[in-house]
C-alpha positions in Angstrom: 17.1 -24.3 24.3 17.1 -26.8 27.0 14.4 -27.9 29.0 15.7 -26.2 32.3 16.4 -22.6 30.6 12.9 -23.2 29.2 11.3 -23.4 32.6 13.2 -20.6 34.0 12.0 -18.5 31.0 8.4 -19.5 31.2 7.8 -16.9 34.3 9.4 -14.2 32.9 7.6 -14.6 30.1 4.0 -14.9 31.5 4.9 -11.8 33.3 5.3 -10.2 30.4 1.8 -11.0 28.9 0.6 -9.7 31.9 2.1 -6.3 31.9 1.4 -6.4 28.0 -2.5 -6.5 29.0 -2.7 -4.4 32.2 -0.9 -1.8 30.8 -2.6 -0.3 28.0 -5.6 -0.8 30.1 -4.3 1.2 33.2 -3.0 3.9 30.1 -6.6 3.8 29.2 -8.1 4.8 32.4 -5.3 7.5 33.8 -5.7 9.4 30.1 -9.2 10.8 30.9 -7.7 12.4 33.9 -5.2 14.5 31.9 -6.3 17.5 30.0 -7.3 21.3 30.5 -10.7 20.2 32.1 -9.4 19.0 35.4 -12.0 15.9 35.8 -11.5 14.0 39.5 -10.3 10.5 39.3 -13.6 9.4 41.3 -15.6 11.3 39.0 -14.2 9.7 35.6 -14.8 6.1 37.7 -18.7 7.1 38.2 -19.3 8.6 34.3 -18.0 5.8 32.8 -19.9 3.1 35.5 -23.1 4.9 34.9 -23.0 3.7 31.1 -22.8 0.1 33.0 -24.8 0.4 36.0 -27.6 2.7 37.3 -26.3 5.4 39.1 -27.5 8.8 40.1 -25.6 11.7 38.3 -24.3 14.2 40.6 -22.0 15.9 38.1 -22.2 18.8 35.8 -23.2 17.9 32.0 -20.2 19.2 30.5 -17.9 16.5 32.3 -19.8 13.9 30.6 -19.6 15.9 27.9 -15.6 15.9 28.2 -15.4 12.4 29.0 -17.6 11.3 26.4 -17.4 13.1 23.6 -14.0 14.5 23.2 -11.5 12.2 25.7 -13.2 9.3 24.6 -12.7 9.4 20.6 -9.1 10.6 21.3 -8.2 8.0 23.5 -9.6 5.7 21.3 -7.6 7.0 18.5 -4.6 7.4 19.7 -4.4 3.7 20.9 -5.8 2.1 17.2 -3.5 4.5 15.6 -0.2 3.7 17.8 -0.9 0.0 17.7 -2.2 -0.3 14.0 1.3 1.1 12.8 3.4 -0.7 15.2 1.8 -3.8 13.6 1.9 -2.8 10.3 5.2 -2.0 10.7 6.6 -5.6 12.2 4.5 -6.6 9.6 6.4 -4.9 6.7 10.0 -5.7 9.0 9.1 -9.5 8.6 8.1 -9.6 5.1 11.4 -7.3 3.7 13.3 -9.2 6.0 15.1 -5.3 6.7 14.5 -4.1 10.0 14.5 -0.2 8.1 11.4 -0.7 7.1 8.0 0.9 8.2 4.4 0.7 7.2 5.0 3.9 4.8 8.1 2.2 3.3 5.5 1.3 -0.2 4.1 5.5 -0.2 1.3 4.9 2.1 2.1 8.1 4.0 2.9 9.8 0.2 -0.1 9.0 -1.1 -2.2 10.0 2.1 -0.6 13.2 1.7 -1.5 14.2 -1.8 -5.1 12.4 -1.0 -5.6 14.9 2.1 -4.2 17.7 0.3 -6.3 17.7 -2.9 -9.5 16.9 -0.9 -8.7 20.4 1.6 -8.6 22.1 -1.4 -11.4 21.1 -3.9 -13.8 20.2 -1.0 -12.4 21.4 2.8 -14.6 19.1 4.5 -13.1 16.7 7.4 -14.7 13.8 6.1 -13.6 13.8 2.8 -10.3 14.2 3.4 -10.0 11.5 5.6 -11.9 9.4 2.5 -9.5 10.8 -0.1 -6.4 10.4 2.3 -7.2 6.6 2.5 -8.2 5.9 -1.1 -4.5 7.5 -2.4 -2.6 5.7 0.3 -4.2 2.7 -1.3 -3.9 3.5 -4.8 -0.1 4.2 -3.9 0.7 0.2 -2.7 -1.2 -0.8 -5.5 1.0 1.0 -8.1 4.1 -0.5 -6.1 2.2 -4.1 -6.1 1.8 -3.6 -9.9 5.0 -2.8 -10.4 6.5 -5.9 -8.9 4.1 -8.0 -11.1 5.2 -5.9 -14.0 8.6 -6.6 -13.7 9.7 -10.4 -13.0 12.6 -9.7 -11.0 13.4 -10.0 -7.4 10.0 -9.3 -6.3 11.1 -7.4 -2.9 13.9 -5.7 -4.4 11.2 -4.6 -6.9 8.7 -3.1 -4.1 11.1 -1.6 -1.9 12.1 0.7 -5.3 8.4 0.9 -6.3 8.0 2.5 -3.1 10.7 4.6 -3.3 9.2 5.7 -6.7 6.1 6.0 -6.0 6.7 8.0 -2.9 8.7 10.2 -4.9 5.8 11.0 -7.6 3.3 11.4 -4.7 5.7 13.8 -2.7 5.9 16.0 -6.0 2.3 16.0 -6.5 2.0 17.3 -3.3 4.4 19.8 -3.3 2.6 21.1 -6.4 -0.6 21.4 -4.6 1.2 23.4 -1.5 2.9 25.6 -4.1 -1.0 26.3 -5.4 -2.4 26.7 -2.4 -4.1 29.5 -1.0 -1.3 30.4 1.9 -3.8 31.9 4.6 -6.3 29.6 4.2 -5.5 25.9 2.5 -1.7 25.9 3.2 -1.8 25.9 6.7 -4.7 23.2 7.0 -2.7 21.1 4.6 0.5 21.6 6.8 -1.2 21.0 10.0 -2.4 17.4 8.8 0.7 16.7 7.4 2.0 17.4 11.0 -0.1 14.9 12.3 -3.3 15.2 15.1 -6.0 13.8 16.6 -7.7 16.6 18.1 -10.3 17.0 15.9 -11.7 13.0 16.5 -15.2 12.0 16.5 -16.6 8.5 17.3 -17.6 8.6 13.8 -14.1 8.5 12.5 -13.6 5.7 14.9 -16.2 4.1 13.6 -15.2 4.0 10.2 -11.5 3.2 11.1 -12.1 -0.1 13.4 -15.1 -1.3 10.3 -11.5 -1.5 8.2 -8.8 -1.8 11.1 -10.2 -4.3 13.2 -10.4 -7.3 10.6 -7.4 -6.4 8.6 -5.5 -6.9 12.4 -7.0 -9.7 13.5 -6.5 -11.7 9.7 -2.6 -10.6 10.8 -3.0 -12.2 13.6 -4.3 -15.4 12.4 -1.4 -15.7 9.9 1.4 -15.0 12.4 3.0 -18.2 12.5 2.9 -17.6 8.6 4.6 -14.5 8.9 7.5 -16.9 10.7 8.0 -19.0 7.6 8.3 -15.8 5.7 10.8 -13.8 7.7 13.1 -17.5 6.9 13.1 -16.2 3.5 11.4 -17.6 0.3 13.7 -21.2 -0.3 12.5 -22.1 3.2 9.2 -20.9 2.8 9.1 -23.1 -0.4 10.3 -26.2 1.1 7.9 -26.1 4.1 5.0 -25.4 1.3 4.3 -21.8 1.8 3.5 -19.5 -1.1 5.5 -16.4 -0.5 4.8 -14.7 -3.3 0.9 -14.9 -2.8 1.4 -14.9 0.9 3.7 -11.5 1.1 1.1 -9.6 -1.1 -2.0 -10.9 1.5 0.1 -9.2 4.1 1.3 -6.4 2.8 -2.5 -5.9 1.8 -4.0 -6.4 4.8 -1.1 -4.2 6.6 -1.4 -1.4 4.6 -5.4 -1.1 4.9 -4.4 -0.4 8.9 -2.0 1.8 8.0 -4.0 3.9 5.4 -7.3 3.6 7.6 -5.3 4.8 10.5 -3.5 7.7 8.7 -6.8 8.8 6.9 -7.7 10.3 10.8 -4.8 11.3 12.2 -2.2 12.3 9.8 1.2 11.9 9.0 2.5 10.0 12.0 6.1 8.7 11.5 9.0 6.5 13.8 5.8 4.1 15.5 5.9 1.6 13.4 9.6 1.8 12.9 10.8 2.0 16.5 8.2 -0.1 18.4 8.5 -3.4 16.5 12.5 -3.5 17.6 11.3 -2.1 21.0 8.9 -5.6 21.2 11.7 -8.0 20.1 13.7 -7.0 22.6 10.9 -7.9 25.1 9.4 -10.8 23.4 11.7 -12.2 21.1 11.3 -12.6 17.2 8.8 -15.1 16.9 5.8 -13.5 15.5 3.1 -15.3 17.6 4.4 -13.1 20.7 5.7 -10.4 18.7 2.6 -9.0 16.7 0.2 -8.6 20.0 3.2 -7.2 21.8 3.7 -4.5 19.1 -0.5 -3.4 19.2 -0.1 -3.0 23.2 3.2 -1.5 23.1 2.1 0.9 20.2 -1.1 1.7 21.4 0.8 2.8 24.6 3.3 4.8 23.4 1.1 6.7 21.0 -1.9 7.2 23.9 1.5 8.8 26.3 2.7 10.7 23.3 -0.6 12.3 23.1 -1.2 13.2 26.7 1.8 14.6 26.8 1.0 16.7 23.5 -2.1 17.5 25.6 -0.3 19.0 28.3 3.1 20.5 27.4 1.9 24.1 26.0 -1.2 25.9 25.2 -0.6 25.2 21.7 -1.1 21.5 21.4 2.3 20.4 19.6 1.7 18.1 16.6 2.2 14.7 16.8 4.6 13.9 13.8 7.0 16.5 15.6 6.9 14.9 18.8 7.2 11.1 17.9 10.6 12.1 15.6 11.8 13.8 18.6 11.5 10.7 20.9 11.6 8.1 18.0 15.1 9.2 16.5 17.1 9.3 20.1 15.4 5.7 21.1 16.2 4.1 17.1 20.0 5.7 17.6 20.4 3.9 21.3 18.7 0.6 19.7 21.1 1.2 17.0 24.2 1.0 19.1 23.3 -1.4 21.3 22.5 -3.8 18.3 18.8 -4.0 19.1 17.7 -4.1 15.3 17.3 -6.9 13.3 14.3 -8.4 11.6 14.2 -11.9 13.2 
């Protein structure tokens, strides 16, 4: 690229880091405004001030309430959920070097599944099914890592079919608790979480996914420029004096605690982390110094809008896994034929 194209990119691109920042920040403020609650704009301004400043209440309990304790956490969610699998799933794009891939291409979302499903039915408690979701959406990478260590083949060729195998196991699993279930009691809560919500969110849950999310992203984000010498493939990754091998597993680690952590609360959540990461190289380019924060602001958005919109669209709030395969698929086809996808 020459110098001149270089300079006439440069405010394009610094455009682009602002709307990448202002955005999910304007997102932030306008979703406490939308719900069944009608809250006034002004209102939502002086709540949250008045955690800040001192300032004399002159509204009703509940709207703190509202604010506070159940916009708040779901908010919150919604945004570490949507960016933690967009991430993850550049992540996975650049280290598979397919752009088919997403962050439940090794069984994360298979083994969350069965892990969710047998904690509803031996316990029924929220918490541990959140801590048994996670635990089995690690134990199902693991068996994929072990397989590719197992067998000293081509070690991607090797995951991508551990993944598929292991994903297979865990589906049947699961299908064997459903068939066991108690159908008007366990079945439907197993179903629902399968669909994917984040309506029951507490600040708790939060808690305990940003204690594993938050470090796991920003060890990603320190070893983006890695993640560059990777997506070049393993001879060039040699020569420059990268360790793929240990290198891959490190990512795909420390991608698939976000992506498990972030399941464990809100379900199975598919098409983010397949559709955003094309959606951010066509913005920001390939390189994954830009492209890895563009994926958490653009996934945190469109997660945080998918979820306002599940909010208000009918009385019966609409899962979540329905609603991001229904704007996921139509968005991957157009990408699709305009030759958006590609993993560098």
């Amino acid at each position: 690229m020459s110098t001149t194209e270089m300079a006439e990119r440069a405010p394009a691109s610094r455009l682009m880091t602002v709307v990448l920042i202002v955005l999910p920040v304007l997102l932030f403020l306008l979703s406490f405004l939308i719900g069944r609650f009608p809250v006034p704009p002004l209102t939502v301004i002086k709540v949250i001030a008045a955690q800040i400043v001192p300032i004399t209440a002159d509204w009703p309990a509940v709207v703190e309430s509202v604010v506070f304790d159940v916009r708040l956490p779901r908010i919150l969610a919604a945004m570490v959920v949507g960016g933690g699998l967009a991430m993850s799933g550049a992540c996975y794009q650049g280290v598979f070097r397919n752009p088919l891939v997403s962050p439940f291409t090794l069984g994360v979302s298979a083994g969350a599944g069965f892990g969710a499903a047998i904690a509803i039915l031996l316990f029924g408690q929220r918490y541990a099914t959140q801590l048994s979701a996670f635990i089995f959406g690690l134990v199902a990478v693991a068996f994929c890592l072990g397989m590719s260590r197992l067998y000293r083949l081509n070690s991607t060729i090797v995951l991508v079919l551990g993944g598929i195998i292991v994903g297979s196991l865990f589906s049947a699993l699961l299908s064997l608790l459903k068939y066991v279930a108690d159908p008007n009691s366990k079945l439907p809560v197993i179903e629902f979480w399968l669909l994917g919500s984040l309506s029951s969110v507490s600040m708790a849950d939060m808690v305990a996914v940003l204690i594993v999310a938050v470090p796991s992203a920003l060890a990603l984000l320190s070893l983006r420029w890695r993640i560059n010498i990777l997506a070049m493939g393993d001879e060039q990754a040699r020569i420059l004096g990268v360790d793929a091998d240990r290198l891959r597993i490190v990512v795909i680690v420390l991608s698939t605690l976000i992506a498990a952590s972030t399941v464990s609360i809100s379900g199975i959540i598919g098409w983010v982390g397949l559709v955003i990461p094309h959606f951010a190289r066509i913005l920001v380019g390939p390189d994954f110094r830009r492209l890895l924060p563009a994926t958490l602001s653009l996934g945190a958005c469109y997660l945080l809008g998918i979820d306002d919109l599940a909010r208000i669209m009918t009385a019966a709030e609409v899962p979540l896994g329905i609603l991001t395969a229904l704007v996921g698929a139509p968005v991957f086809i157009l990408l699709l034929g305009r030759g958006g996808l590609g993993w560098a």
